[in-house]
C-alpha positions as CSV (number, residue, x, y, z in Angstrom):
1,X,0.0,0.0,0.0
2,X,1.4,3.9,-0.7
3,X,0.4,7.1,0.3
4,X,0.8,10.1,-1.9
5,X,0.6,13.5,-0.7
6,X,0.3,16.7,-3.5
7,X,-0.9,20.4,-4.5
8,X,-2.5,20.9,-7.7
9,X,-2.8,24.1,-8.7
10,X,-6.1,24.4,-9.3
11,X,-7.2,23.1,-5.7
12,X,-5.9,26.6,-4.4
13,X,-3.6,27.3,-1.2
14,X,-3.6,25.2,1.8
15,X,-5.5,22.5,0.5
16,X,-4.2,19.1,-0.2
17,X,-4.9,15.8,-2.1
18,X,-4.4,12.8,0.0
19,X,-4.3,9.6,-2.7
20,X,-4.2,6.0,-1.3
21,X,-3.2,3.3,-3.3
22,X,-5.2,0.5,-3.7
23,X,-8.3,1.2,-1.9
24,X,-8.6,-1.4,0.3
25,X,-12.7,-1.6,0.4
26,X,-13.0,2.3,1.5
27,X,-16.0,4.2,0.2
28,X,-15.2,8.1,-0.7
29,X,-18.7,8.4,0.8
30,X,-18.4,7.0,4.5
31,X,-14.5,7.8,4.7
32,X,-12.6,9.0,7.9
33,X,-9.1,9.7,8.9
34,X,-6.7,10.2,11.7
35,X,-3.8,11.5,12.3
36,X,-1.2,10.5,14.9
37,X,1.8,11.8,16.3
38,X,5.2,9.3,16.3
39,X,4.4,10.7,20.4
40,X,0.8,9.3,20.3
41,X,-0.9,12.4,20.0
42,X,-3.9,12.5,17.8
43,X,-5.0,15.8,15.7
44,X,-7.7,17.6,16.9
45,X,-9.9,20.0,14.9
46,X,-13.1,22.1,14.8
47,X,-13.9,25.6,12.4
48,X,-10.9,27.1,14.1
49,X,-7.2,26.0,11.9
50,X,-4.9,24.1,13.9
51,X,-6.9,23.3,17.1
52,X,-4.8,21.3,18.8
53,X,-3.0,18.2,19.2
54,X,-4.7,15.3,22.6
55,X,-4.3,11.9,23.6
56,X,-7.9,11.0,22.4
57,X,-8.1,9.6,18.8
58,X,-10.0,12.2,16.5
59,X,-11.6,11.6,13.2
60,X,-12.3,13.6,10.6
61,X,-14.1,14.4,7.1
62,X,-12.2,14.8,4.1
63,X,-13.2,18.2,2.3
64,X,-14.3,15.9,-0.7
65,X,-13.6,12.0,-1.6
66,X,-13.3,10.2,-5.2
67,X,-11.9,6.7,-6.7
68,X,-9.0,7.4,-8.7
69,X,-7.6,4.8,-11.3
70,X,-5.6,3.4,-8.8
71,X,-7.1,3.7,-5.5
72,X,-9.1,6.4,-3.5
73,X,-8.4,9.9,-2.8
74,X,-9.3,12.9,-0.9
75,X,-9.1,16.8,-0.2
76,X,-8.2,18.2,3.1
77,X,-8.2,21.8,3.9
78,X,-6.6,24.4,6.1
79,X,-8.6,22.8,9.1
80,X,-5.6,20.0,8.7
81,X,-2.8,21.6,6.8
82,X,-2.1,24.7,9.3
83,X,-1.1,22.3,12.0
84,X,1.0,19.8,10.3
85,X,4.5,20.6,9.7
86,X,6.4,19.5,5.9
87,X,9.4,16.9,6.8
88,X,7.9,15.1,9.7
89,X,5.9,12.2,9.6
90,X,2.8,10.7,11.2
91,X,0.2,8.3,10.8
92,X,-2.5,7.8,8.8
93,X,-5.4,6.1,10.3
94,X,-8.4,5.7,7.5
95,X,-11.4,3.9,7.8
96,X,-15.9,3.4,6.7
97,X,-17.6,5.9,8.8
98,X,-19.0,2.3,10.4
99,X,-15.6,1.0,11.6
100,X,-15.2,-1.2,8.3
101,X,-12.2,-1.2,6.3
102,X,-9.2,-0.2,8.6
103,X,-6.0,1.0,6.9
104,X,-2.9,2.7,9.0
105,X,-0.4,3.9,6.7
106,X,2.8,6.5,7.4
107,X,3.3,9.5,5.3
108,X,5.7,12.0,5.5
109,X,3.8,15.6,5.3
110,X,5.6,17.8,2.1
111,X,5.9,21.5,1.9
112,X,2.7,22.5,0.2
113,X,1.8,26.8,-0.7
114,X,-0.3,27.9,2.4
115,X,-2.4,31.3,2.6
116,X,-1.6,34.2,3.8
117,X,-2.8,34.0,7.6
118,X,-3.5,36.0,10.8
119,X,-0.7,36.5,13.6
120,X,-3.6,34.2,15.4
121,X,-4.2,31.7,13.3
122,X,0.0,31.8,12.8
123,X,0.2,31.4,16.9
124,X,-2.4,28.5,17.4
125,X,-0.3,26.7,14.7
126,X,2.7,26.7,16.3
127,X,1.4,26.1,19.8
128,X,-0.8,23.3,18.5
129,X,1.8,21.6,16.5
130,X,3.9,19.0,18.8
131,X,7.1,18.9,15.9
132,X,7.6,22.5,15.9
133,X,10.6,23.5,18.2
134,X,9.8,27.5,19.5
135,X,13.4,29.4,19.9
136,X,12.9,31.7,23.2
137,X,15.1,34.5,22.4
138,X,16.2,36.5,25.5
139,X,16.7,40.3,25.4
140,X,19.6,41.9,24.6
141,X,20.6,44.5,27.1
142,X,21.2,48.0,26.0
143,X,24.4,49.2,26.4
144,X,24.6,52.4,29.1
145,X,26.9,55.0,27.1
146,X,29.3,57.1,29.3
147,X,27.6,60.6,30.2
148,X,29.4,63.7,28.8
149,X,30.8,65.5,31.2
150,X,28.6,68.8,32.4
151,X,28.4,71.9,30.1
152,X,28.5,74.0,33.5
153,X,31.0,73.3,35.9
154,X,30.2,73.6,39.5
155,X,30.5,76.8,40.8
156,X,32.9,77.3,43.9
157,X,33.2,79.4,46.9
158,X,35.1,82.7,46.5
159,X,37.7,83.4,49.3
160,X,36.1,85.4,52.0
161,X,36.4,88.7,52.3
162,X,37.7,89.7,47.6
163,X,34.0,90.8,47.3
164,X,32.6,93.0,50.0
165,X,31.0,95.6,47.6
166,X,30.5,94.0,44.3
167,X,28.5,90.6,43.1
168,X,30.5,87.6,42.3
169,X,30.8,86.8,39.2
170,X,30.4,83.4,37.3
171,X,32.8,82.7,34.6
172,X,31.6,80.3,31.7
173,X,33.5,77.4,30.5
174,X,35.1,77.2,26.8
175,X,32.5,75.2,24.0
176,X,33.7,71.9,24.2
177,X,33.9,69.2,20.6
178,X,30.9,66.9,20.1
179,X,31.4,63.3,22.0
180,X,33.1,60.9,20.4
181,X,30.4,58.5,20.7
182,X,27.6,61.0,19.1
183,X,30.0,61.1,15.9
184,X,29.8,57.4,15.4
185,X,26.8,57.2,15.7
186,X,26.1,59.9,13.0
187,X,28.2,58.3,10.7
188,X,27.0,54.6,11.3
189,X,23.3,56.5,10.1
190,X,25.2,58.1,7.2
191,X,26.6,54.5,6.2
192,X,23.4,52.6,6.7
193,X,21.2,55.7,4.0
194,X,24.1,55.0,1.7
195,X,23.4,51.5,1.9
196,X,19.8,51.6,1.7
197,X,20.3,54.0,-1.5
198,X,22.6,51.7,-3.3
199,X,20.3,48.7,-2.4
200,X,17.0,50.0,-3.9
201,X,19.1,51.5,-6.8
202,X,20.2,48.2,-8.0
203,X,16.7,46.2,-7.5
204,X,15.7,48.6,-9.5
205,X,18.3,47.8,-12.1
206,X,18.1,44.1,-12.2
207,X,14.0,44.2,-11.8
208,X,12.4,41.8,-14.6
209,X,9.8,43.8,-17.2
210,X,6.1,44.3,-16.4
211,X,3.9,41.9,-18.1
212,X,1.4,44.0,-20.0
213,X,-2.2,43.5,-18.6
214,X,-3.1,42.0,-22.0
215,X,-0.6,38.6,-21.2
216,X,-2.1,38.0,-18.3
217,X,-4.3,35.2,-18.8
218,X,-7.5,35.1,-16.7
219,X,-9.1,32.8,-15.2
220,X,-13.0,31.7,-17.6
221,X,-15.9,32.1,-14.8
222,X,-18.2,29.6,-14.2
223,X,-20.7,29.7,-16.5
224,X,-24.4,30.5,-14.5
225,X,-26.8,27.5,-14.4
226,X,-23.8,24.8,-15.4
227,X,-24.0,21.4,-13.7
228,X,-21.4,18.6,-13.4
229,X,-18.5,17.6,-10.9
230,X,-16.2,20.4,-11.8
231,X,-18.9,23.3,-11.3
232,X,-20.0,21.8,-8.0
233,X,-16.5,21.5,-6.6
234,X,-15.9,25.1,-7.5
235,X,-19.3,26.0,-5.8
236,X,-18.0,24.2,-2.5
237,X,-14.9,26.2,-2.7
238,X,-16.3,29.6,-2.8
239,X,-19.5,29.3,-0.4
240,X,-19.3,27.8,3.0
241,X,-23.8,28.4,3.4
242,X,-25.0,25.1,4.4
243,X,-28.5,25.6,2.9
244,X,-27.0,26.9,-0.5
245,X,-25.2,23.7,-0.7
246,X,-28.0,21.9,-0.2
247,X,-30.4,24.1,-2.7
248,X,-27.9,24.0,-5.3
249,X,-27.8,20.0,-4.6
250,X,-31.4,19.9,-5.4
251,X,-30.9,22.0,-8.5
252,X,-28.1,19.2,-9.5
253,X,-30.1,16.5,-9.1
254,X,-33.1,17.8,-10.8
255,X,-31.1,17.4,-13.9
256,X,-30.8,14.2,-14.1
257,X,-27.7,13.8,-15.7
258,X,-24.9,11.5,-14.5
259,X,-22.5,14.5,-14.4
260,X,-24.9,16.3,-12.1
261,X,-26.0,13.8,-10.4
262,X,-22.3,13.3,-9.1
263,X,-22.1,17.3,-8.6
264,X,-25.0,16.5,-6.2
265,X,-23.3,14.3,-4.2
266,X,-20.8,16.4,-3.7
267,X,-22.9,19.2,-2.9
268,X,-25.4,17.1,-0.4
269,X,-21.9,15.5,1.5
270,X,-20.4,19.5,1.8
271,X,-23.8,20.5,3.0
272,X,-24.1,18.0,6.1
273,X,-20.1,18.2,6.6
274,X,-21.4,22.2,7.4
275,X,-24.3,21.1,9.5
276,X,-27.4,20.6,7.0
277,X,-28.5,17.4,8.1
278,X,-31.1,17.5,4.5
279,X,-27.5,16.8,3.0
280,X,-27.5,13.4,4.8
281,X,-30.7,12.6,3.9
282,X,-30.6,13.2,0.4
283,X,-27.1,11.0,0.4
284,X,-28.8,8.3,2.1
285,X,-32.0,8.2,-0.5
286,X,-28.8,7.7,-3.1
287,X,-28.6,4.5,-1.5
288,X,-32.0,3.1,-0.2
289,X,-33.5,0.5,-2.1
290,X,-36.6,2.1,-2.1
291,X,-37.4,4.0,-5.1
292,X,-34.0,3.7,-5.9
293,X,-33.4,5.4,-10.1
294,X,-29.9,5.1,-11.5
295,X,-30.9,8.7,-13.0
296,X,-30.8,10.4,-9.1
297,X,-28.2,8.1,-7.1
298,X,-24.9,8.8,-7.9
299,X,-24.0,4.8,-7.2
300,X,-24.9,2.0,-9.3
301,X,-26.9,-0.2,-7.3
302,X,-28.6,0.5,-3.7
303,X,-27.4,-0.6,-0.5
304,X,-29.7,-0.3,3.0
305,X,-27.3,-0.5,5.2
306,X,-25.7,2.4,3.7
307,X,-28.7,4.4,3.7
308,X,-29.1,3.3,7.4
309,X,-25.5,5.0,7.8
310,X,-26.6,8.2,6.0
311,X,-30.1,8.6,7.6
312,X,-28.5,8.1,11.1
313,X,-26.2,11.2,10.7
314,X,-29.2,13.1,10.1
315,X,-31.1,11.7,13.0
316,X,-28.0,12.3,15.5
317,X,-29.0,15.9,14.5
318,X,-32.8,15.6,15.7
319,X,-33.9,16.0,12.2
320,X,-37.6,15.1,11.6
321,X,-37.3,13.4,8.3
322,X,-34.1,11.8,8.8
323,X,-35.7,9.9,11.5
324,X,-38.6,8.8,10.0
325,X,-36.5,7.3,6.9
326,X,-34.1,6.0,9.6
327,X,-37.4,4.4,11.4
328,X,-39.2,3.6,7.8
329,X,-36.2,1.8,6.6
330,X,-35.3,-0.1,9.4
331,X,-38.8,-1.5,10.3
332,X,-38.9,-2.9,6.2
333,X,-36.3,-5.3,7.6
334,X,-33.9,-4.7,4.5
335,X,-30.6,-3.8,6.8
336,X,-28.5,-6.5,8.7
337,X,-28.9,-4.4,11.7
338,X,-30.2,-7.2,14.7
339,X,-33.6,-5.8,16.1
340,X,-33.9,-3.2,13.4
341,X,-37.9,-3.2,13.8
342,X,-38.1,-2.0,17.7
343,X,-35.1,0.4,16.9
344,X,-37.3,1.4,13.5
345,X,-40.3,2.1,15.7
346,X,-37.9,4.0,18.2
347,X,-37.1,6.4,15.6
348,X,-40.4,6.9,14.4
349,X,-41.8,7.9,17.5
350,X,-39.2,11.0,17.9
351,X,-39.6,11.4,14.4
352,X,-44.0,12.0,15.3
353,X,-43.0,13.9,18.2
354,X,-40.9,16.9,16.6
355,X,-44.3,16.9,14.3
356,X,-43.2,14.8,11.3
357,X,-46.8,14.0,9.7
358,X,-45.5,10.6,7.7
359,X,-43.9,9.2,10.9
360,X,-47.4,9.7,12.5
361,X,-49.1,8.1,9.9
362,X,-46.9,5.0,10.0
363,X,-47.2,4.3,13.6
364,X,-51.0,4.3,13.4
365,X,-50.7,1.4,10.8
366,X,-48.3,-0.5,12.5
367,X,-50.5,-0.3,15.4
368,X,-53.7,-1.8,13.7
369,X,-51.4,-4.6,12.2
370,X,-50.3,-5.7,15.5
């Protein structure tokens, strides 16, 4: 098994692809990771970058997840990168988001382009980040010139008795040079403008051409009302709005398309990964086998116990209709999960309380029938 680690340009600034070669039964759309310390301390994140580093294993979301020729790969973003640091290595835990397919893997973390960031966002970093030695550098103290000696020199006592009519009078010393110490220090400033002059005179010398505005090339928009993969994955990248994600799923899917029906996907898994628990839903109606259509699931055949998966996360929110298809599908029977039908029913019944009309409606028949 290998791990590759790399930056394509078009992915943008601290983000990086993860790719794992071969895929060893993981599915893009249930897949976790972890990452561990060679000192057995596991990353720990939450909106914030770099959040810290514990003892208690951690894991994560990938930004988004795909099969690749060779294996499976994934995006992570600045949630991960800002606290890992390029040369050291740690491990990689991946896994199902139901325990299945464990693989543990090392990789060595490269130097990849980060944003520009905040002195915070710089400061949790390094404070998160077990690997990164911080130099304590102890102040230098200034040096305590000699004093000139006085301008006026202390007056002194005339002998009694030389002025019994007259004033005394005070006699003022001779102008004395400037101190020695004051002249090197005029001429270190002289020194240090002469160097600054010749400095900026010879960047300005050796400074490449402008490139006219014309060679520029610039970047094609996305074209309004396009769907597919490539326009969804730029739609994740530039809005972080839970229910736009989720709209803009909906919008996918309504095409039909293959291409857009994989943009949803992507757009229903950003959606829950930013709380929208309708994202999980929508996932998990992909899979279940009823009223599963090859023309709105992104997968080729269904699977229950992976819609089970799906419409759990959107219970563990409280969500109304992710209950009642977590309760609907598990009292059909179709998952492997041992007393699915009293857990089914379970569901249901918080699904009816937080008002959810079909949930209330199934109940009642399941009631007569028994």
């Amino acid at each position: 098994m290998s791990v590759k680690v790399f930056q394509p340009p078009e992915i943008g600034p601290g983000r990086a692809v993860i790719e794992v070669t071969p895929e060893r039964g993981l599915d893009p759309t249930l897949l976790e990771f972890a990452l561990e310390t060679r000192q057995g301390r596991y990353l720990q994140t939450d909106d914030r970058v770099g959040s810290g580093w514990g003892s208690t294993p951690c894991w994560h979301r990938p930004v988004e997840a795909t099969t690749s020729p060779t294996g499976i790969r994934f995006v992570v973003d600045t949630r991960i990168t800002w606290a890992l640091t390029a040369s050291v290595t740690y491990q990689l835990k991946l896994q199902n988001h139901d325990g299945s397919a464990p693989v543990m893997e090392r990789v060595a973390w490269p130097a990849i382009q980060m944003p520009a960031s905040s002195a915070l966002a710089v400061d949790d970093t390094l404070a998160a980040s077990p690997d990164v030695p911080i130099a304590v550098i102890a102040p230098i103290p200034a040096p305590s010139p000699e004093l000139p000696p006085p301008l006026i020199q202390p007056l002194r006592a005339p002998p009694e008795g030389i002025f019994e009519h007259a004033p005394p009078t005070v006699s003022v010393p001779k102008k004395q040079g400037v101190p020695w110490f004051q002249l090197a220090m005029i001429v270190g400033v002289l020194l240090l403008i002469g160097a600054g002059t010749v400095g900026v005179l010879w960047i300005l010398h050796n400074q490449p051409p402008a490139v006219p505005l014309a060679q520029i090339p610039v970047q094609a928009p996305a074209v309004p009302g396009a769907t597919g993969v490539e326009p969804a994955r730029h739609f994740v990248q530039s809005n972080s709005d839970a229910a736009r994600l989720k709209a803009e799923g909906d919008r996918y899917l309504a095409a039909g398309n293959r291409d857009a029906v994989q943009g949803a996907l992507l757009l229903y898994t950003a959606a829950w990964d930013r709380g929208e628990p309708g994202g999980a839903v929508e996932v998990g109606k992909m899979w279940d086998p009823e009223g599963f259509n090859t023309n709105h699931s992104a997968f080729t055949k269904a699977d229950a116990d992976k819609a089970m998966l799906w419409y759990r996360r959107a219970a563990d929110r409280n969500d109304p209709e992710g209950l009642f298809r977590l309760g609907h599908l598990l009292v059909s029977g179709q998952t492997s999960l041992p007393n699915a039908k009293e857990a089914g029913i379970s569901a249901l019944k918080r699904a009816a309380d937080l008002g959810n009309e079909a949930a209330r409606t199934e109940l009642a028949h399941l009631k007569e029938a028994s």
